[in-house]
RODO-2510 file (C-alpha; in nm, 4 decimals, decimal comma):
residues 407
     n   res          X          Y          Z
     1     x     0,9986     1,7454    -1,3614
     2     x     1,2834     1,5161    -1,3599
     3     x     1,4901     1,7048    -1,1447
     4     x     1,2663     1,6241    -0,8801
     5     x     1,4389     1,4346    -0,5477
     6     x     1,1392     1,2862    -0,2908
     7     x     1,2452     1,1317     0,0089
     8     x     1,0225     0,8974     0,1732
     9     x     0,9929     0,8822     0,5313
    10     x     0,7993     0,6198     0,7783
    11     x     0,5038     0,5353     0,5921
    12     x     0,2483     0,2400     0,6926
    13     x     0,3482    -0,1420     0,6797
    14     x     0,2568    -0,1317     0,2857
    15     x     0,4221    -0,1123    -0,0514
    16     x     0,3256     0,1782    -0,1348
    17     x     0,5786     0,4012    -0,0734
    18     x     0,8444     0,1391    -0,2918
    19     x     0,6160     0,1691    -0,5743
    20     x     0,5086     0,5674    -0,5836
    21     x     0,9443     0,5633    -0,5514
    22     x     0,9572     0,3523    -0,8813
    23     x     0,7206     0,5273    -1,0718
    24     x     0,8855     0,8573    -0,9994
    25     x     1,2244     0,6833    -1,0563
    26     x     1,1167     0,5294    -1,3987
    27     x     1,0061     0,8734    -1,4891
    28     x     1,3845     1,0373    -1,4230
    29     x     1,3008     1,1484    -1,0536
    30     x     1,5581     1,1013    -0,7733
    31     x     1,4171     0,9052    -0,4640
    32     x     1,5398     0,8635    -0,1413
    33     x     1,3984     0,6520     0,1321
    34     x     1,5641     0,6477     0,5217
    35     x     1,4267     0,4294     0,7083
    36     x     1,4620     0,4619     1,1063
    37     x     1,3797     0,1224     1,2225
    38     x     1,3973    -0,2300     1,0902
    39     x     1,0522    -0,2433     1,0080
    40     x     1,0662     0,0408     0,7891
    41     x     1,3678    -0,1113     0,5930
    42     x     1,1539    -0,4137     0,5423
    43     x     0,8774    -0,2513     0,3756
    44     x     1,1142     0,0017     0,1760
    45     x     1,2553    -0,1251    -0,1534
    46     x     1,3467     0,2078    -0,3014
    47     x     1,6698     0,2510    -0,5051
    48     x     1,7977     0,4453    -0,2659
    49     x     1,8017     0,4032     0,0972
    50     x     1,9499     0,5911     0,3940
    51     x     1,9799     0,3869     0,7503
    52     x     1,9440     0,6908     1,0248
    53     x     2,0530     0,4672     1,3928
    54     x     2,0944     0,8123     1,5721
    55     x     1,9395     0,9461     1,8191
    56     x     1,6232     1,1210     1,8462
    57     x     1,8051     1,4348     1,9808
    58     x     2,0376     1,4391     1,6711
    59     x     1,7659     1,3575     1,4232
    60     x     1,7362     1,7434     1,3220
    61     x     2,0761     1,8387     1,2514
    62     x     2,1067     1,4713     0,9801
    63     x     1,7762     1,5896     0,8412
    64     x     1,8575     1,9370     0,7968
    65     x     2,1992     1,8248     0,6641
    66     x     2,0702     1,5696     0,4425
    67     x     1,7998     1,8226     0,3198
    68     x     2,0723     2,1212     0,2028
    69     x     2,3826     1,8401     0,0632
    70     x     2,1109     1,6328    -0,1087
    71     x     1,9019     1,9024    -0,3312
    72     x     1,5727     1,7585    -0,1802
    73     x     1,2475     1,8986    -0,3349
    74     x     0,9956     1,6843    -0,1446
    75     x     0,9217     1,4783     0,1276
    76     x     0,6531     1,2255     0,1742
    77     x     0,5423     1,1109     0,4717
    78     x     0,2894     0,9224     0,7320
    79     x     0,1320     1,1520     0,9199
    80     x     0,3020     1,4621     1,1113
    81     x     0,3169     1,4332     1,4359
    82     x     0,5394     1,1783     1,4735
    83     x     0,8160     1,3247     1,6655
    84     x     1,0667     1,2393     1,3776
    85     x     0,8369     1,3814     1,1066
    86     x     0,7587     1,7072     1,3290
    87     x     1,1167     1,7676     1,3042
    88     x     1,1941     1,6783     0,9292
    89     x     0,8675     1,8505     0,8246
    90     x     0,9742     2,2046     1,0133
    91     x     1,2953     2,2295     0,8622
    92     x     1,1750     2,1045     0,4999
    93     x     0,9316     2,4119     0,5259
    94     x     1,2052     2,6224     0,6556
    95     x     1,3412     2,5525     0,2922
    96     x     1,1167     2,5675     0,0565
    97     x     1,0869     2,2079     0,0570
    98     x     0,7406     2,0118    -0,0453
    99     x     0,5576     1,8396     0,2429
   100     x     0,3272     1,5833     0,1312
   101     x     0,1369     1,3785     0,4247
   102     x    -0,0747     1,1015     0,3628
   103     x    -0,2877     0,8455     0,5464
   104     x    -0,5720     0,6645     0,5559
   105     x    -0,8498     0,9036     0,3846
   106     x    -1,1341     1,0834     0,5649
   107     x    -1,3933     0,9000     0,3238
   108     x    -1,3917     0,5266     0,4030
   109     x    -1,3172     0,2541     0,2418
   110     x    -1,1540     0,3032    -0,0552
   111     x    -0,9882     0,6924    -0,0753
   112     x    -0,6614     0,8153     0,1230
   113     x    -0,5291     1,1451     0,2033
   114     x    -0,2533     1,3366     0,0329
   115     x    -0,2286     1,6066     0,1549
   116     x    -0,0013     1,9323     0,1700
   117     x     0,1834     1,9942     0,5192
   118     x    -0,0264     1,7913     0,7354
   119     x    -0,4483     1,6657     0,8300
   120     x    -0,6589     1,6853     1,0376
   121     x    -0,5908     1,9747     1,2840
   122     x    -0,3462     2,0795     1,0644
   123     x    -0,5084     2,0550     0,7096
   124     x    -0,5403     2,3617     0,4939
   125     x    -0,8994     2,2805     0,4071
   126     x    -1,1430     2,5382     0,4719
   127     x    -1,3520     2,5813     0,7351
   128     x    -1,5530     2,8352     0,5947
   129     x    -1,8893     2,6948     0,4706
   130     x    -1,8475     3,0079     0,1300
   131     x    -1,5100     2,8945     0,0890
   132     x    -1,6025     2,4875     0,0580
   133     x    -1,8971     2,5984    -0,1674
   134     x    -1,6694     2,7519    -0,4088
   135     x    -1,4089     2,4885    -0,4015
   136     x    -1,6742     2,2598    -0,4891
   137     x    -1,7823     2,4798    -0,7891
   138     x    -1,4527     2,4135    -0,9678
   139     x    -1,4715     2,0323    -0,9432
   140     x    -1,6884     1,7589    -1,1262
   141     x    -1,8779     1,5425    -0,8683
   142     x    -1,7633     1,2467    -0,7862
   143     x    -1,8037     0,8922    -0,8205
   144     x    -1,8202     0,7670    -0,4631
   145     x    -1,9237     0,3715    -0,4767
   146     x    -1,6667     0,1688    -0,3565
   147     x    -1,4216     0,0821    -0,6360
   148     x    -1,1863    -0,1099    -0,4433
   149     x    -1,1478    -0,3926    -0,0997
   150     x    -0,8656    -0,3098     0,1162
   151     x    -0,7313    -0,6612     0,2727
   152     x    -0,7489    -0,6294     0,6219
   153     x    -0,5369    -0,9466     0,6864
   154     x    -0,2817    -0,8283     0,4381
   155     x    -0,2877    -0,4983     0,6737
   156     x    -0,2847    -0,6752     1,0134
   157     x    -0,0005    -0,8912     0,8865
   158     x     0,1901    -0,6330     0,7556
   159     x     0,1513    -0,4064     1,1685
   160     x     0,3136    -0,7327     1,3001
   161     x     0,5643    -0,7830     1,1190
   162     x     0,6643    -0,4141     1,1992
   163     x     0,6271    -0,4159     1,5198
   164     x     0,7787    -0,7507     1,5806
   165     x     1,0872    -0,6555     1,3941
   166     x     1,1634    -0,3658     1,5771
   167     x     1,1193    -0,5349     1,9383
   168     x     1,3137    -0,8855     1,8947
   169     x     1,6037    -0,7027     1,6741
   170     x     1,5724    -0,3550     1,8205
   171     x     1,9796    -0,3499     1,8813
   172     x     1,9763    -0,2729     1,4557
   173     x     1,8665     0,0563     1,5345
   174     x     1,8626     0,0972     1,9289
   175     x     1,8316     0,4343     1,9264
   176     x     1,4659     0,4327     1,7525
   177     x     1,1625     0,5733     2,0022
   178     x     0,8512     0,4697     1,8798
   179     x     0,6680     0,8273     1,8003
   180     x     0,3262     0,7023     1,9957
   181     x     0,2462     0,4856     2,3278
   182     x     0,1465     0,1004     2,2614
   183     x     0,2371    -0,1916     2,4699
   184     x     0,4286    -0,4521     2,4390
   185     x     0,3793    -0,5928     2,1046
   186     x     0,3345    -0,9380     2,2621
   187     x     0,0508    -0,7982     2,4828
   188     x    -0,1028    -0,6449     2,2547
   189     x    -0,1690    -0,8101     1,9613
   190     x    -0,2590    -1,1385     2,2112
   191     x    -0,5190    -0,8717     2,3018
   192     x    -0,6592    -0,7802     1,9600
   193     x    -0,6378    -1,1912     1,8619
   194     x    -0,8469    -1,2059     2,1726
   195     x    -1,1150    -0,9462     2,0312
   196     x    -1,0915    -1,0780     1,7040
   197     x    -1,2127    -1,4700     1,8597
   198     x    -1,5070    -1,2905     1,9812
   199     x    -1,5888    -1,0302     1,7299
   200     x    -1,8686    -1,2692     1,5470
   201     x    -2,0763    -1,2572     1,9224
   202     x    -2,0407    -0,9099     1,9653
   203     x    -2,1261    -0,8056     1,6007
   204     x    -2,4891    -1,0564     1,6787
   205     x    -2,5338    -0,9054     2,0054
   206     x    -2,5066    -0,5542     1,8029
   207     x    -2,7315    -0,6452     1,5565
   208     x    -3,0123    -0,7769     1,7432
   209     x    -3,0456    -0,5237     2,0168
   210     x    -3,0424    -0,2675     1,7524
   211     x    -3,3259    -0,4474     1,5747
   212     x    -3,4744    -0,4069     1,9450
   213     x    -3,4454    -0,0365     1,9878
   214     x    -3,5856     0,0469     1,6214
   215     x    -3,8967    -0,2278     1,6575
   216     x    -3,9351    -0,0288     1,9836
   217     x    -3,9058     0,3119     1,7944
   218     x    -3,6608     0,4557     2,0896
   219     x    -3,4922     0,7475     1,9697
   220     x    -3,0964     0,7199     2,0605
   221     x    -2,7467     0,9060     1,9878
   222     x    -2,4859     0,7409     1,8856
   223     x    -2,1228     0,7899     2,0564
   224     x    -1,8531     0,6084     1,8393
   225     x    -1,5131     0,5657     2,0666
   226     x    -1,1832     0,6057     1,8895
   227     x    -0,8359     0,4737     1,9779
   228     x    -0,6814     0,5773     2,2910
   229     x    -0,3405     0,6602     2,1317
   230     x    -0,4414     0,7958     1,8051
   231     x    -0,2937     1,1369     1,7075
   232     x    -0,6516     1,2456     1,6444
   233     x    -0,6474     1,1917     2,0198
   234     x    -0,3193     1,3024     2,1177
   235     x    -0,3168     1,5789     1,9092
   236     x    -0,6110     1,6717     1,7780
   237     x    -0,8456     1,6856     2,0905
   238     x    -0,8404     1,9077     2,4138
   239     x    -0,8241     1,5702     2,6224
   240     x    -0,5065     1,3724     2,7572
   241     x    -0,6833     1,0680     2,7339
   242     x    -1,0284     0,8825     2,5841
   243     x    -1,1820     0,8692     2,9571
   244     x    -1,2059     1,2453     2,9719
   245     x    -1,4217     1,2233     2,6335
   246     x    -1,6316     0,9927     2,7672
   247     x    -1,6937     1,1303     3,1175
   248     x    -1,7843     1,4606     2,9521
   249     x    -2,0650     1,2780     2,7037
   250     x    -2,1709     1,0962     2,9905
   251     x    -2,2378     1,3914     3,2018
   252     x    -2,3951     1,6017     2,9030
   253     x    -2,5927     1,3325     2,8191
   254     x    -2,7211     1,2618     3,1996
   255     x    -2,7704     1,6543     3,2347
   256     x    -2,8825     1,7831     2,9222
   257     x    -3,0519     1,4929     2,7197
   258     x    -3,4217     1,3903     2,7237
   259     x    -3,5375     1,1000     2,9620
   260     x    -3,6747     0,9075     2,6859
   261     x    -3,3365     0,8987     2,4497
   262     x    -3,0475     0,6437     2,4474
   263     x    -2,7036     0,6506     2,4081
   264     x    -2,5231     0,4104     2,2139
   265     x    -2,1622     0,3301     2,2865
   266     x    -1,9628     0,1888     2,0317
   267     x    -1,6207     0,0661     2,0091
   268     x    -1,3657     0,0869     1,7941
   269     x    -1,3547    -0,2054     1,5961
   270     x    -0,9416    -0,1876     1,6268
   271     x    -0,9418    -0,1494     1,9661
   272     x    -0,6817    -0,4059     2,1011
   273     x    -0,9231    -0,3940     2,4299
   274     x    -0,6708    -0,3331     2,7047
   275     x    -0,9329    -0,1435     2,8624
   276     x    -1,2438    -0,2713     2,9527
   277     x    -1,4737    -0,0016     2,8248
   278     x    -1,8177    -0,1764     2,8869
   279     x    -1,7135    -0,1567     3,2934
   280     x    -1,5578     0,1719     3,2875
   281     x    -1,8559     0,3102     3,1086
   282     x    -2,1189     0,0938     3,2878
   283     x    -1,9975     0,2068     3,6015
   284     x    -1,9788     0,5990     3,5466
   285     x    -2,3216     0,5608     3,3874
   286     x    -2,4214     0,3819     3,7226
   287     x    -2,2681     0,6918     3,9432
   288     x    -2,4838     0,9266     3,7195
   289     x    -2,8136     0,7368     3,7652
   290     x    -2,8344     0,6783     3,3958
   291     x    -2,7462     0,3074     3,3738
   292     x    -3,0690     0,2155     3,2068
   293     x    -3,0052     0,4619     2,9468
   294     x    -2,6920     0,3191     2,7920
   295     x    -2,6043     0,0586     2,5227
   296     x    -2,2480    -0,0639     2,4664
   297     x    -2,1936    -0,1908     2,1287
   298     x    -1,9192    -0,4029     2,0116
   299     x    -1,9764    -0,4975     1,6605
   300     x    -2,3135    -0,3741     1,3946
   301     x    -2,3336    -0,2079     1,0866
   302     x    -2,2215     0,1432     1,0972
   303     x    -2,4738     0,3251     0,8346
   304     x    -2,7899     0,1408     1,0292
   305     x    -2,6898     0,2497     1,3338
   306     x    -2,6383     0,6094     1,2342
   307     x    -2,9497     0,6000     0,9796
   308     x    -3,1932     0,6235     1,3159
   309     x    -3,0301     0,7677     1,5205
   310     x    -3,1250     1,1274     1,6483
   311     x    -2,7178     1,2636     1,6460
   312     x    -2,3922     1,1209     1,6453
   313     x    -2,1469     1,2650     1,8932
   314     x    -1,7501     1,2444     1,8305
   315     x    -1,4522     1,3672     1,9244
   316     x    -1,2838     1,3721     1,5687
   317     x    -1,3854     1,0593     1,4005
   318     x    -1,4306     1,0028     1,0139
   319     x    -1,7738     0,8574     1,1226
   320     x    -1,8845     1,1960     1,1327
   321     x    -1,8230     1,2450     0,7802
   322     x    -2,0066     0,9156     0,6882
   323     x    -2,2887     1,0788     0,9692
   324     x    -2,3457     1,4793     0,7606
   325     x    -2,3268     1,2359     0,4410
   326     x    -2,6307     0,9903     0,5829
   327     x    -2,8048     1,3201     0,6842
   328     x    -2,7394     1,2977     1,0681
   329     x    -2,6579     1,5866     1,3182
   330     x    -2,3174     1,5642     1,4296
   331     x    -2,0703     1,7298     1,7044
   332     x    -1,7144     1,7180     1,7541
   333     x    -1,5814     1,7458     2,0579
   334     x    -1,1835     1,8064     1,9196
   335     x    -1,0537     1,9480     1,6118
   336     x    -1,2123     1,8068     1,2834
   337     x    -1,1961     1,8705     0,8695
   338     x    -1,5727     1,9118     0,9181
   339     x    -1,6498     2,0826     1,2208
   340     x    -1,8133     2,3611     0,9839
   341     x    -2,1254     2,5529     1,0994
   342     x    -2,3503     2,3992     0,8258
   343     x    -2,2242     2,0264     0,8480
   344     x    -2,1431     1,9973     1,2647
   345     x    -2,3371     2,1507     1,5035
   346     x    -2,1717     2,4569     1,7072
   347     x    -2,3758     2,4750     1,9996
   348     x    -2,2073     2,2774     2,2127
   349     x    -2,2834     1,9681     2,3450
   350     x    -2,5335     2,0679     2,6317
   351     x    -2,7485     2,2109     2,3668
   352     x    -2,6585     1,9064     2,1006
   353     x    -2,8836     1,6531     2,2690
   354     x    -3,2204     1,8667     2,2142
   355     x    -3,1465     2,1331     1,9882
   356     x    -2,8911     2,0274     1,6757
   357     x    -3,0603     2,0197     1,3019
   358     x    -2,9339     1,8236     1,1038
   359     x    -2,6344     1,9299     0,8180
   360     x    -2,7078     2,1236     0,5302
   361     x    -2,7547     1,8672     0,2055
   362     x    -2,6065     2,1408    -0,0309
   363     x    -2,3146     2,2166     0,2422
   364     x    -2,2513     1,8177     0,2543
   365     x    -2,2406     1,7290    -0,0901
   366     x    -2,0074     2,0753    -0,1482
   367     x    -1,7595     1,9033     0,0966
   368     x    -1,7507     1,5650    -0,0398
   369     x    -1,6900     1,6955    -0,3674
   370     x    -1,4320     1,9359    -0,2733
   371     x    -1,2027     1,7275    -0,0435
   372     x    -1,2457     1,4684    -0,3183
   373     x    -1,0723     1,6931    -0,5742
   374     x    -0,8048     1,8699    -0,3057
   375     x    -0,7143     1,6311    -0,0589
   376     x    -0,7968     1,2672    -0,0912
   377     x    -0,7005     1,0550    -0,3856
   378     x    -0,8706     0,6585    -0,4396
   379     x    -0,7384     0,3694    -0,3760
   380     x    -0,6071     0,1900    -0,1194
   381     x    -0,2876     0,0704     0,0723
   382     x    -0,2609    -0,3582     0,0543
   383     x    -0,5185    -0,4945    -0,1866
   384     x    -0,3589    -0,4925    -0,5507
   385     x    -0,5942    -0,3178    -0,7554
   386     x    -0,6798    -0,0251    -0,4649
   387     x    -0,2854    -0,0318    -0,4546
   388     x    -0,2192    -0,0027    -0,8109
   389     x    -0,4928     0,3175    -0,8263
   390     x    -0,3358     0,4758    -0,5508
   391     x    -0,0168     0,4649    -0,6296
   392     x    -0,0494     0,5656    -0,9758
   393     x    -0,2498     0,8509    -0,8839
   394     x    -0,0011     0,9656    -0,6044
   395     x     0,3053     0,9323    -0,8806
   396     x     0,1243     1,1987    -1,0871
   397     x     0,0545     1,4524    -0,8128
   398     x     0,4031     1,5085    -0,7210
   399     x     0,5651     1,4272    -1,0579
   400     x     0,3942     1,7224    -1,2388
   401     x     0,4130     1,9246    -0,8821
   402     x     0,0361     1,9807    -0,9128
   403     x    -0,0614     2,2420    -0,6685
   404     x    -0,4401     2,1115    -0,4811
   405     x    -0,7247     2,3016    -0,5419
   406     x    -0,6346     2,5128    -0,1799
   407     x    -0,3858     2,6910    -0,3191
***
């Protein structure tokens, strides 16, 4: 497959687009990386490299050009709904062209997606609960313990530097719109350091009011908040911002759930905290008369939290894949990979609190085993050895073109 050419779009602060652009290289591929800002030029080290400082409005026209003067075959990419990707990934289909999208994985900590055309909303994995149990069939189960420890330093490093490039030497590429809303880098990341100095408290606090409820054997659901401006947000979900989520839980739960259950708030452990969720919760729950009912959490252990609780309710998190897999009865309130009848509940969310069973076991371990084998590869983004795995791993897929189990 050396006549291969992959181009390499924005990708995460990480080598790991450099080295699945060597391995191809070393194997007689042509790669090409074009980077859009300064901080993707720092983090690309590809052989080739393409500096696009145009516009936004004139992005489609260099793509397109680039694609049909350049005999691209591929394109790999973070994510596709960045406005710049949206683009480049319409007209690379319009060809004939290979879309490859790849992110953090849906299984946590140690897998990552790579995927064809796009996730999440727009993933090609089935939703049909037949159609997963047959996938499955094909594939050997996997190994799931953790293999490998992302650094989350190395990662939290690697976002500044980004984002610091592009803001103090934006005039390299002035042009560049970032594809999603954050604030000033300066304000935020003081925000997260700010988080961060108090994480230890709130992970205690977490830990022994949870001891509380289960001494106390109250029954509670578990709400897990996501990141305002995450595409699984933004895109993914019928609500313009987090607040609408959580007003509709909030009123479900005061309408619809039994006296004697809790709900459990709990943050996002990224969450650079320029809202203050704990009052903007608090106070709703105060308006609905169901202040007493509520727990904000800020820290804990995930699976402990989830292992007694009575349901987990989500707008499109990967904790409800970590829920159906720890045998608890999940929602979604957006679009989700497993929102299947069989793993999430389809009721609705008036009916969730009282009425949800929890996911089938067979259905569950079908699905791990089948996005295992079609969509997610292991390893992970900044720690060497998770890096070296993924990489690797990646570098075969689209070397020998190897079509996923979904088509």
């Amino acid at each position: 497959m050396a006549n291969l050419h992959v181009v390499f779009l924005q990708g995460l602060p990480s080598p790991f687009f450099t080295r699945v652009a060597r391995g191809l290289t070393a194997l007689g591929c042509r790669t090409t990386g074009i980077n859009l800002c300064l901080g993707d030029q720092l983090f690309w080290r590809g052989p080739n490299t393409v500096n696009y400082r145009g516009r936004l409005a004139d992005w489609p026209l260099f793509i397109a050009n680039f694609y049909d003067n350049n005999g691209v075959t591929d394109i790999v990419l973070l994510g596709e709904q960045r406005s710049y990707h949206q683009h480049a990934i319409k007209l690379a289909q319009a060809r004939g062209i290979r879309v490859t999208v790849t992110d953090f994985g849906y299984l946590r900590p140690d897998w990552m997606a790579f995927e064809r055309d796009g996730m999440g909303g727009d993933s090609h994995f089935p939703k049909d609960p037949q159609a997963i149990l047959a996938l499955a069939a094909k594939a050997p189960k996997p190994e799931l313990a953790q293999r490998y420890i992302d650094s989350f330093w190395t990662m939290a490093w690697g976002d500044m530097l980004y984002h610091f490039a592009n803001f103090f030497y934006f005039w390299l590429f002035p042009y560049y719109r970032r594809p999603y809303k954050r604030n000033h880098p300066l304000v935020h990341y003081f925000s997260i350091g700010r988080r961060l100095l108090f994480a230890k408290r709130g992970h205690q606090h977490a830990i022994r009011r949870l001891a509380e409820l289960q001494s106390d054997g109250v029954r509670y659901f578990l709400f897990p908040l996501q990141l305002e401006n995450d595409f699984q947000i933004v895109s993914y979900s019928p609500f313009d911002s987090l607040e609408e989520a959580i007003w509709l839980v909030l009123q479900s739960f005061a309408k619809h759930a039994n006296a004697d259950t809790r709900l459990l708030v709990k943050v996002h452990p990224l969450d650079p905290g320029m809202k203050n969720w704990k009052k903007i919760i608090c106070g709703w729950a105060k308006e609905l008369g169901i202040a007493e009912r509520i727990d904000y959490f800020d820290g804990g252990n995930l699976d402990d939290i989830i292992q007694d609780s009575q349901g987990v309710v989500t707008v499109n998190s990967t904790v409800g894949i970590r829920a159906v897999q720890l045998g608890s009865p999940v929602i979604t309130l957006g679009d989700a990979i497993y929102d299947v009848d069989g793993l999430a509940f389809q009721g609705g969310i008036d009916r969730f609190w009282t009425a949800a069973p929890k996911p089938s076991s067979e259905l569950v371990d079908a699905f791990i085993t089948a996005i295992c084998h079609s969509i997610q590869i292991r390893g992970t983004f900044y720690s060497e050895s998770g890096l070296t795995a993924a990489v690797n791993a990646a570098v075969e897929l689209l070397y020998w073109h190897k079509e996923d189990m979904l088509n």
